[in-house]
C-alpha positions as CSV (number, residue, x, y, z in Angstrom):
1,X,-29.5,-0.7,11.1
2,X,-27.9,0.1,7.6
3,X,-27.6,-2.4,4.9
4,X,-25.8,0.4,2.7
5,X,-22.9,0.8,5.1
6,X,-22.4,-3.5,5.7
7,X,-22.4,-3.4,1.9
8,X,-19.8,-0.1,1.7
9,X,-17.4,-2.2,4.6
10,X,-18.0,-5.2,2.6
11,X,-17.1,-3.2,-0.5
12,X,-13.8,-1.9,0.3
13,X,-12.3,-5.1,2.7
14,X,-13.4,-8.3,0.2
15,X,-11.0,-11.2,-0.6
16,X,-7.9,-10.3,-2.6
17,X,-8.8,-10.1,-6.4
18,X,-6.6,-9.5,-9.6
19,X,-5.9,-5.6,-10.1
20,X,-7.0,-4.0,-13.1
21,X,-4.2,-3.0,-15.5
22,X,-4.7,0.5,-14.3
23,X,-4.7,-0.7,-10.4
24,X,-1.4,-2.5,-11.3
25,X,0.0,0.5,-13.1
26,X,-0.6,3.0,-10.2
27,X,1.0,0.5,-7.2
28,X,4.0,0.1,-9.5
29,X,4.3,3.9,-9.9
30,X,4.6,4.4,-6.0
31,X,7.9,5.7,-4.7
32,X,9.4,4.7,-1.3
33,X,8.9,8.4,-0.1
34,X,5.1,7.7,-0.7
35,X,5.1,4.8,2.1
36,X,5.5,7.0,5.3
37,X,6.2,3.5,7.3
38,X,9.0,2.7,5.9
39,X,11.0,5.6,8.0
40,X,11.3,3.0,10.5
41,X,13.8,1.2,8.3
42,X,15.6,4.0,6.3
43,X,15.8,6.7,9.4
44,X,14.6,5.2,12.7
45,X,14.7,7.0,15.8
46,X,17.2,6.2,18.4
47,X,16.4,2.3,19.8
48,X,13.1,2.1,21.6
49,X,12.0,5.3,20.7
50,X,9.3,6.3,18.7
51,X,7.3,9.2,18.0
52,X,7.3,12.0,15.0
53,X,9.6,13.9,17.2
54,X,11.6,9.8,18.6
55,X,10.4,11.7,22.0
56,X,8.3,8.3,22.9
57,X,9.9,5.8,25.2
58,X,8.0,2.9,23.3
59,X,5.9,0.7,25.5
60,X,6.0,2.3,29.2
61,X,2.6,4.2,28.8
62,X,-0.8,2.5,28.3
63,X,-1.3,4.7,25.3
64,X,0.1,6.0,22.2
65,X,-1.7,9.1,20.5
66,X,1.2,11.1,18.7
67,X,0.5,14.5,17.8
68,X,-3.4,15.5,16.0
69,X,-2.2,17.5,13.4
70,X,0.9,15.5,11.8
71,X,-0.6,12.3,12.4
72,X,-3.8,13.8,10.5
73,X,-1.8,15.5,7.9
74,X,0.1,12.3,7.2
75,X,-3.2,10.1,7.3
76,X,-5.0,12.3,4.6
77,X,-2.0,12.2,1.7
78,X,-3.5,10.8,-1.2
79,X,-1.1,8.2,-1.8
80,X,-0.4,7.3,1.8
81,X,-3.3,4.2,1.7
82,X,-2.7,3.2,-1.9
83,X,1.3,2.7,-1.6
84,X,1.8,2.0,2.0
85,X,-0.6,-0.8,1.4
86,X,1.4,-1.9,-1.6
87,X,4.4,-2.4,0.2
88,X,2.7,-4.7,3.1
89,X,1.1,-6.4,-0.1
90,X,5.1,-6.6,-1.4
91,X,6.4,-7.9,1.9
92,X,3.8,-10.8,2.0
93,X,4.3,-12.2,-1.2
94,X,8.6,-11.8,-0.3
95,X,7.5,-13.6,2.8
96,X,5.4,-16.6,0.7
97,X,8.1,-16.3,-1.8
98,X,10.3,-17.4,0.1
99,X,8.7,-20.1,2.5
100,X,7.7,-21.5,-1.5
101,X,10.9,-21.5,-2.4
102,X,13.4,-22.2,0.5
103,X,12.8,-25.5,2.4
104,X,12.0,-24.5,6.2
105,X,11.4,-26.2,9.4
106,X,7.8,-26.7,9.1
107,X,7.5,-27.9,12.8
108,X,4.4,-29.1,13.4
109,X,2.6,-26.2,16.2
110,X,0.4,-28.7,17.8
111,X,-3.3,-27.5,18.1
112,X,-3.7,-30.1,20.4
113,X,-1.0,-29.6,22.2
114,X,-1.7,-30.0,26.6
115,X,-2.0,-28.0,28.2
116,X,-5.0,-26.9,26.7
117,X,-4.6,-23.0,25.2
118,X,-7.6,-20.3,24.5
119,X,-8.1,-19.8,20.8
120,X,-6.5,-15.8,21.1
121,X,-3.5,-17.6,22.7
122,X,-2.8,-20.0,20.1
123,X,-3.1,-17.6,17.2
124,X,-1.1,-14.7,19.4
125,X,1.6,-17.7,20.5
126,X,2.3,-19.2,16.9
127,X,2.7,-15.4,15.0
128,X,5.0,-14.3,17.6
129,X,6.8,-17.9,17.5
130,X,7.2,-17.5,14.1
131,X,8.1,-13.6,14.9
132,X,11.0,-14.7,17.0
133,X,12.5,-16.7,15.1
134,X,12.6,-14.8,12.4
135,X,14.3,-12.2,13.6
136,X,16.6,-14.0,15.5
137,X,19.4,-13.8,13.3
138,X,21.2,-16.3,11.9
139,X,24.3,-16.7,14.4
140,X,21.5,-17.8,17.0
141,X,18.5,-19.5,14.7
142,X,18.6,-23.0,15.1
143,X,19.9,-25.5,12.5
144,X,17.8,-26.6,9.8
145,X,17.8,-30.3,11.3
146,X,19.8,-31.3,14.0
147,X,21.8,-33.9,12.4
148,X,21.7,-35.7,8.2
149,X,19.9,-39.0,8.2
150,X,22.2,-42.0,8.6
151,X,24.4,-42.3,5.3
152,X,23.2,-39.5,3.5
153,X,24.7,-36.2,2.4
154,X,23.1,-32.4,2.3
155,X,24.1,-29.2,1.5
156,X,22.9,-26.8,4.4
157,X,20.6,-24.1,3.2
158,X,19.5,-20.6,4.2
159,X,16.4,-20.5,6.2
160,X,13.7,-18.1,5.0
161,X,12.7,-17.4,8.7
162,X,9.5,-19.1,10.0
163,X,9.8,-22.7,11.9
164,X,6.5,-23.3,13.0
165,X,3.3,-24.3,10.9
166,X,-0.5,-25.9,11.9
167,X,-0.6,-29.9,12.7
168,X,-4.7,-30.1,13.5
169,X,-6.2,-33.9,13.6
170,X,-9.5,-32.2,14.1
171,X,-12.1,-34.3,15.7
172,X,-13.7,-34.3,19.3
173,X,-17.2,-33.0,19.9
174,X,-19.4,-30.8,21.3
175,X,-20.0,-31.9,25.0
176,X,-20.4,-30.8,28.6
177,X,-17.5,-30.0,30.3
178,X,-15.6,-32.8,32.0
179,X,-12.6,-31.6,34.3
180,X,-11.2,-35.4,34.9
181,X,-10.9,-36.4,30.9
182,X,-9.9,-33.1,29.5
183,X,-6.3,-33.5,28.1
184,X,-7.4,-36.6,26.3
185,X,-10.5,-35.7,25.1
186,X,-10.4,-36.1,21.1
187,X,-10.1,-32.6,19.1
188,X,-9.1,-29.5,20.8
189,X,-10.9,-26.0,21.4
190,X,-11.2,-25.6,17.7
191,X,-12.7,-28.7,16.6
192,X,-14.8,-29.2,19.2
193,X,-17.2,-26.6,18.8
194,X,-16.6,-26.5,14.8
195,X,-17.9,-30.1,14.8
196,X,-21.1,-29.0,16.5
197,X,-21.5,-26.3,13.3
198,X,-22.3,-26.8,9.6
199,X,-19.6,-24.6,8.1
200,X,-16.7,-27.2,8.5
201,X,-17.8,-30.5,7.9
202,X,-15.4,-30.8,4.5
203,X,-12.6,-29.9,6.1
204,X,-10.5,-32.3,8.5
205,X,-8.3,-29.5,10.6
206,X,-10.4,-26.9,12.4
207,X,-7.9,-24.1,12.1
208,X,-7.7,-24.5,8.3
209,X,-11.1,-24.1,8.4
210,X,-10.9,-20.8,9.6
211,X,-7.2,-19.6,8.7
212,X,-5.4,-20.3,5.1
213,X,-2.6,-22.8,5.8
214,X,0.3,-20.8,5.0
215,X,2.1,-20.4,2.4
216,X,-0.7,-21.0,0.0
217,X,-2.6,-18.3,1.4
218,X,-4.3,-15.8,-1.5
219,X,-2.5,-12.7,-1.7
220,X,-3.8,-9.1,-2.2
221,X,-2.1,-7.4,-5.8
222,X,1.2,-5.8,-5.3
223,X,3.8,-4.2,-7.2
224,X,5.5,-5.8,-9.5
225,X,9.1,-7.1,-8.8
226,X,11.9,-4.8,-9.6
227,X,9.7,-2.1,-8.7
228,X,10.9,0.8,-5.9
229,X,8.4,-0.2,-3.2
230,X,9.3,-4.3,-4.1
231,X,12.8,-3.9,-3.8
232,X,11.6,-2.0,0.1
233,X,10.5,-4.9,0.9
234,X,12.7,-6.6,0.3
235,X,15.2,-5.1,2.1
236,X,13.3,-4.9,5.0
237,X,12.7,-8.5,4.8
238,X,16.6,-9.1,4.4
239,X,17.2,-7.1,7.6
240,X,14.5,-8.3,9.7
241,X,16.3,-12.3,8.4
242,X,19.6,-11.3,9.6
243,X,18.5,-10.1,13.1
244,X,19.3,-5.8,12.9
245,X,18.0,-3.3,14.6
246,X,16.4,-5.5,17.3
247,X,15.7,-1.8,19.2
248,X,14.2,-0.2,16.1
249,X,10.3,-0.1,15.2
250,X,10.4,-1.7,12.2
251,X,10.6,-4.6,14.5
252,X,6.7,-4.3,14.3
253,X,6.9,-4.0,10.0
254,X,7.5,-7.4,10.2
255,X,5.8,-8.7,13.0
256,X,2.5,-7.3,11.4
257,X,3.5,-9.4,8.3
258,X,4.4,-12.4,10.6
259,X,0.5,-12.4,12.1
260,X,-0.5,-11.6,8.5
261,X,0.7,-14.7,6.9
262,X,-1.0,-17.0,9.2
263,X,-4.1,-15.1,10.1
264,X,-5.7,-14.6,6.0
265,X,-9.3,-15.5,6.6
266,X,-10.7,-18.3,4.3
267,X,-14.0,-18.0,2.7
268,X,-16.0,-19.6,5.1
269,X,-14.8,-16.9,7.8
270,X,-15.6,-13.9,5.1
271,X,-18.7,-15.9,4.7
272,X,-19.9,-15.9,8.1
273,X,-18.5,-11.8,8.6
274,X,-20.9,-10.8,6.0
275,X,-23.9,-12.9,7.2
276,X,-23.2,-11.3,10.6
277,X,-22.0,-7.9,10.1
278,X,-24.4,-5.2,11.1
279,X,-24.2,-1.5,11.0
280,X,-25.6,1.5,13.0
281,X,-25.4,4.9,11.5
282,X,-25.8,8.2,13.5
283,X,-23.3,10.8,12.1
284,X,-21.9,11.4,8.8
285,X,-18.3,9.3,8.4
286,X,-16.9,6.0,7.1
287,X,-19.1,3.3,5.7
288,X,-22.1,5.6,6.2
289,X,-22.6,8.6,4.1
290,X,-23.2,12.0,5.0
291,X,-22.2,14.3,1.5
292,X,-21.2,12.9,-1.2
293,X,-17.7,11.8,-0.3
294,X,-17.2,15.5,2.3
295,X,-15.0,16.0,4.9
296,X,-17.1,13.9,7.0
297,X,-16.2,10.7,5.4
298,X,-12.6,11.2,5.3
299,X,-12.1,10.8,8.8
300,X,-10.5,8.0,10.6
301,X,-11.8,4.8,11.5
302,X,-11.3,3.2,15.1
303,X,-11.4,-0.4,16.3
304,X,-12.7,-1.2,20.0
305,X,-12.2,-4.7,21.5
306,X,-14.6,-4.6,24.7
307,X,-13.3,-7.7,26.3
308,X,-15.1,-9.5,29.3
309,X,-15.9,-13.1,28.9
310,X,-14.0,-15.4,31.2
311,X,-11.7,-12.8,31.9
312,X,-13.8,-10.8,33.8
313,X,-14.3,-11.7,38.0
314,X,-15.0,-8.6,38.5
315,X,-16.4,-5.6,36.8
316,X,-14.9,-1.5,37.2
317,X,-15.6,1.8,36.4
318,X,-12.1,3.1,36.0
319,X,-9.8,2.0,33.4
320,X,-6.4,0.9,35.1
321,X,-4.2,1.0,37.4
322,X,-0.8,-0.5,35.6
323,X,-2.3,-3.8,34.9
324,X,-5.3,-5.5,35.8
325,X,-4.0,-8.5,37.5
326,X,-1.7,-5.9,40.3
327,X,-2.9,-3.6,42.5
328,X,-1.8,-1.4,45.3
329,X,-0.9,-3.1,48.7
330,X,-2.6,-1.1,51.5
331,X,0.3,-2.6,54.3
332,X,3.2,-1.8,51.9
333,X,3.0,1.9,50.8
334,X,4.4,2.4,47.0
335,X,4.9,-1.1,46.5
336,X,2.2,-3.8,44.2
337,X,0.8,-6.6,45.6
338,X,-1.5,-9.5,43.1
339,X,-4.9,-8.8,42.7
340,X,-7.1,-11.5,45.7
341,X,-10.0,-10.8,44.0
342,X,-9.8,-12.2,40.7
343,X,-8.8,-10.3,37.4
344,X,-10.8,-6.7,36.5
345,X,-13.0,-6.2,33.6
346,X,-13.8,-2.7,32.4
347,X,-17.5,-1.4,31.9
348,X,-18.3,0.0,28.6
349,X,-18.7,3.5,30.3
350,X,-14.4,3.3,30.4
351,X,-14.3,1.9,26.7
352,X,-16.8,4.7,26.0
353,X,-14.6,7.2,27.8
354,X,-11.3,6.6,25.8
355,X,-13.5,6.6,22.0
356,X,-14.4,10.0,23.0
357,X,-10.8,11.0,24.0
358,X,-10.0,9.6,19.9
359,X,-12.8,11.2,18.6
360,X,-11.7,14.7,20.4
361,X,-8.0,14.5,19.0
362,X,-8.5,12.7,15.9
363,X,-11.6,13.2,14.5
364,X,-13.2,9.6,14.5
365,X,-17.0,9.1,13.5
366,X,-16.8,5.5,12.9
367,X,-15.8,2.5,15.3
368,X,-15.2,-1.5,14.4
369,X,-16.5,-3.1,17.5
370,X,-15.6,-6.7,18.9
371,X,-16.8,-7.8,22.3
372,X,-17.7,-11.3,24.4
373,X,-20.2,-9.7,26.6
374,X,-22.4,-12.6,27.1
375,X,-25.4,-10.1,28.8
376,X,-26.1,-7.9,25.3
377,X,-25.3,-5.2,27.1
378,X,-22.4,-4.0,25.0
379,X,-24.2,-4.1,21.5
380,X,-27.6,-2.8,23.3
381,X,-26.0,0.0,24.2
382,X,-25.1,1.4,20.1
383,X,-28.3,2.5,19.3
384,X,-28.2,5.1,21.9
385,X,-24.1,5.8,21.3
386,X,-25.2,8.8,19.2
387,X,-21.8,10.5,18.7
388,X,-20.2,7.3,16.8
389,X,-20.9,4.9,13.8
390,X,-21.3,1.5,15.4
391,X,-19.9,-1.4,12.8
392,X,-20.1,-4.7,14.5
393,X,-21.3,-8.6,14.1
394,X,-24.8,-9.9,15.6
395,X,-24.6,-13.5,17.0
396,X,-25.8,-15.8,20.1
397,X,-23.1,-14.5,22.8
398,X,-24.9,-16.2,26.1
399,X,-22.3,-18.9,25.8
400,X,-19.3,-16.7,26.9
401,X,-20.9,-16.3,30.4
402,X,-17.9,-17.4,32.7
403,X,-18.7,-21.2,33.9
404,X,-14.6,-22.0,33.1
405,X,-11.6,-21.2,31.4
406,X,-12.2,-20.5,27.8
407,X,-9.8,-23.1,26.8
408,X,-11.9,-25.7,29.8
409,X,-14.9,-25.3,28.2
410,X,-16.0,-28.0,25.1
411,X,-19.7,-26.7,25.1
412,X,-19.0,-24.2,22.8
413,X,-20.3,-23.9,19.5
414,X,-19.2,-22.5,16.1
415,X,-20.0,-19.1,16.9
416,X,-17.2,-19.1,19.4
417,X,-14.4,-19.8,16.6
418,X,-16.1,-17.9,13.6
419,X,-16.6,-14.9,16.0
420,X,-12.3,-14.5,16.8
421,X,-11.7,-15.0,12.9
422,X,-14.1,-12.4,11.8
423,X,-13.4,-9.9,14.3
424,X,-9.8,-10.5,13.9
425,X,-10.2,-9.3,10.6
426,X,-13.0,-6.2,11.2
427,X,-10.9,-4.7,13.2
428,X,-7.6,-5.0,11.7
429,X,-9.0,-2.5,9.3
430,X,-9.2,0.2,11.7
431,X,-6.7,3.4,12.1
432,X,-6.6,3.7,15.9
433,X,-7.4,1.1,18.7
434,X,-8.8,1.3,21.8
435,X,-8.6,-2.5,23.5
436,X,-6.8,-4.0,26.7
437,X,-3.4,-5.4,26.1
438,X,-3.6,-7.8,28.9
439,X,-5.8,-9.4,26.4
440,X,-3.4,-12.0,23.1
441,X,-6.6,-11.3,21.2
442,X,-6.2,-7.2,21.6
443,X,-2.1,-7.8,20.9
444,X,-3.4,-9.7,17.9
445,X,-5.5,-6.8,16.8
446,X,-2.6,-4.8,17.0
447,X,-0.1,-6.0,15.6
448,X,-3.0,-6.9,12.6
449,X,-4.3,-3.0,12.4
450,X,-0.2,-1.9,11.6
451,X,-0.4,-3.6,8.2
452,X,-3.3,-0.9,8.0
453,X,-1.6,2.0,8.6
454,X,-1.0,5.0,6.1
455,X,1.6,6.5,8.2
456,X,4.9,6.8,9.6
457,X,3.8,6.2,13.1
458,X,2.0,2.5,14.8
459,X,-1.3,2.9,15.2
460,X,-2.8,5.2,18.0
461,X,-4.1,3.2,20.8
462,X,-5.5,3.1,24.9
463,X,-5.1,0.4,26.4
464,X,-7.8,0.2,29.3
465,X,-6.2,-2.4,31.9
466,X,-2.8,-0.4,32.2
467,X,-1.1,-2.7,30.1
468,X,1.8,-1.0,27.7
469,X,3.4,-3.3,24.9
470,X,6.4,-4.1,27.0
471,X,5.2,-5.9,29.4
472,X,3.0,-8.9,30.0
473,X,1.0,-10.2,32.5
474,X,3.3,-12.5,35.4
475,X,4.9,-9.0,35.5
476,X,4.3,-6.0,37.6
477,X,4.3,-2.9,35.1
478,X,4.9,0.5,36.9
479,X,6.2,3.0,34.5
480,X,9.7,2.6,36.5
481,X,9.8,-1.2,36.2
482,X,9.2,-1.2,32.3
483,X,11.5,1.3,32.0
484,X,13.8,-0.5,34.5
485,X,14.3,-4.0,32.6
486,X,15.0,-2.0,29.0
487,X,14.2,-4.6,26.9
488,X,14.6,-4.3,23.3
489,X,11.7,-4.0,21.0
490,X,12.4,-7.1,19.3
491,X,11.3,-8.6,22.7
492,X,8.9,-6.4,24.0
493,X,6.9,-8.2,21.2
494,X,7.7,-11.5,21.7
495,X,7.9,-12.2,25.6
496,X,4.1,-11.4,25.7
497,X,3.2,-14.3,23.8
498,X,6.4,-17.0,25.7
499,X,4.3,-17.1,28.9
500,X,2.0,-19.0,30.0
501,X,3.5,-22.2,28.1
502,X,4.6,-19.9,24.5
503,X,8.7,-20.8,25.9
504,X,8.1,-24.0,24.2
505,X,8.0,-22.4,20.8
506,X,10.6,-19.9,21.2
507,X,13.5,-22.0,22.6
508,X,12.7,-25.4,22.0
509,X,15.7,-26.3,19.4
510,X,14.7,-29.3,17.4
């Protein structure tokens, strides 16, 4: 283990604090040509493609890795991580800004709500709800209220984008599961196992307990207003409000600020990351050393999610086919059939497999790692992983092994909660992913880690279980069928979090 390395991640990824007068001075000195990402909004490729070349039909293949050498060349530039982090700084306080200063819908996104949702679910459903609507445009976004009260008068307003905020009673406890009375136990799958903890017992609402209730979220410094990169986001926040480019990739710009706003950890959640956090150092790179700030160190960081819990019936060696809930029907040649068996999980050899395949083309020493495997197979496995940095958190897992549904079970303790927050926010630090997209907590990762990136392109990922970003999982997803039903990237982010129940947020209309 390394204490020096928790304390270097610790170091660089702590709460937002007041820049220095010279911090402040360089992020208002950037220039939009210094925030690669913002090509997506001045001179995007053609709709739905993507790539340094716009050769990338966006979300058919299970994985993205654009070319080594530009994408390196791109992720090195000095000022590529100082302003391109400024301007996601700039669109979240345009984003708060707003919500302050507009009146908004405010609809209460019932944590409560039946049927009962997993946590990942929840936080996944209410971004892209918010997502959605915010981009929707204002010929189709609903009506601030559907009608005045009796015998008054109003002046209708603009809408600054969101319609959906946290209503949490809290309460319930931690009990054994009971099938018959579970829609009206009291609490929900947050509170339950919070109350059971000793980190929440001020606070009333479980989320909020976890999650900052926007918009009074603490935001990181940005530059000033008026300033080149300020007035970007702006504009990109005007254009994402009046529904352009639904085809175009800044699409995920401001989704990533979306999941941003209501995803800012509190200090009970940074709390419990850095009691937990525990590092493994084998090779010179990120977080751990190896001369004095070389070549070594200046490499690129990746994020694993290695997800099995209650997902997993059954367990593979071989990352695939096109999702993990299809597979190939023996009395039907060419044609899918669903899966009889129960849903795959993947083995850490196949996780393994594709960190190698990043660390060949990219160069990565270091890996954020996240993972429900209830056996301690997973994080037993690091100290022998001799090729990588292993950054990670250590806490009591054995209550992920399958007995239910995550969002059945109300045995859980806090662990279960704190453990989503904090690795929401490890890995959203990462340059490349490697995760299964089948997964809203690996979409949520995702769209997180592209608030994080210091180039022109979305972040590099594999995603194990077939998935691609434009599909979800009622779906089969063949190459030829994603590329069939041509959806619009303003969709291909959305639809994944309107099944399963998410419709209700998306087209309910006051």
């Amino acid at each position: 283990m390394s204490d020096a390395a928790v304390r270097a991640y610790l170091a660089e990824h702590g709460a937002p604090s007041a820049a220095s007068a010279a911090q402040q001075a360089a992020l208002d000195a950037c220039t939009v040509d210094q925030v690669p990402i913002l090509q997506l909004l001045y001179q995007p490729c053609g709709a739905g493609m993507h790539g340094f070349a716009c050769g990338v039909r966006w979300g058919v293949d299970e994985e993205f890795l654009p070319s080594p050498r530009r994408w390196l060349r791109q992720w090195g530039r000095p000022h590529a991580a100082l302003c391109q982090r400024g301007f996601f700084a700039a669109l979240a306080a345009v984003l708060t800004r707003a919500h302050w200063e507009q009146e908004w819908d405010a609809q209460p996104f019932r944590i409560a709500a039946v049927p009962p949702r997993t946590m990942g679910k929840m936080v996944h459903q209410l971004a892209t709800a918010n997502y959605y609507h915010f981009t929707l445009g204002p010929r189709q976004r609903p009506a601030l209220r559907g009608s005045p009260a009796p015998g008054s008068r109003f002046r209708p307003l603009p809408q600054p984008g969101f319609r959906w905020n946290v209503l949490d009673f809290g309460g319930g406890g931690r009990e054994e599961i009971d099938f018959e009375r579970l829609s009206s136990m009291p609490g929900n799958v947050f509170s339950r196992p919070l109350a059971a903890g000793r980190r929440c017992a001020a606070v009333r609402a479980a989320w909020h307990c976890l999650w900052h209730r926007f918009p009074s979220q603490p935001l990181p410094h940005a530059p000033a207003r008026g300033t080149a990169v300020a007035q970007a986001a702006e504009a990109l926040y005007n254009a994402s409000l009046a529904g352009e480019q639904p085809g175009g990739m800044m699409q995920y710009v401001a989704a990533t600020s979306v999941f941003g706003a209501f995803t800012q950890p509190t200090q009970a959640v940074r709390d419990y990351l850095a009691e937990h956090l525990r590092a493994v150092c084998h090779v010179g790179g990120p977080y751990c050393g190896g001369g004095g700030g070389g070549d070594a160190e200046r490499t690129p960081v990746a994020a694993v999610h290695v997800r099995q819990g209650d997902s997993c019936d059954r367990k593979v060696d071989e990352p695939g086919p096109w999702n993990a809930m299809w597979r190939p029907d023996p009395k039907r040649p060419g044609k899918l059939t669903r899966e009889g068996v129960g849903r795959r999980c993947y083995s850490w050899r196949v996780y393994r497999q594709q960190l190698q395949a990043l660390r060949a083309k990219y160069g990565v020493r270091t890996v954020l790692l996240a993972t429900d495997d209830h056996t301690g197979e997973v994080v037993r496995a690091l100290q022998g992983e001799r090729d990588f940095n292993w950054v990670y958190l250590d806490y009591p897992r054995q209550q992920f092994r399958k007995r239910a549904w995550m969002e059945f079970r109300s045995d859980l303790d806090e662990n279960a909660p704190f453990s989503l927050a904090a690795e929401l926010e490890l890995l959203s630090t990462a340059d490349l992913f490697v995760g299964s997209f089948g997964s809203h907590t690996s979409r949520s990762v995702y769209m997180r880690m592209v608030s994080s990136s210091r180039t022109s392109q979305l972040p590099p990922f594999i995603s194990v279980d077939g998935y691609g970003l434009c599909c979800d999982f009622t779906e089969e997803c063949t190459r030829e069928q994603v590329r069939g039903r041509a959806r619009p990237v303003r969709e291909c982010i959305y639809r994944f979090g309107a099944v399963t129940g998410g419709e209700q947020w998306m087209y309910h209309r006051g």
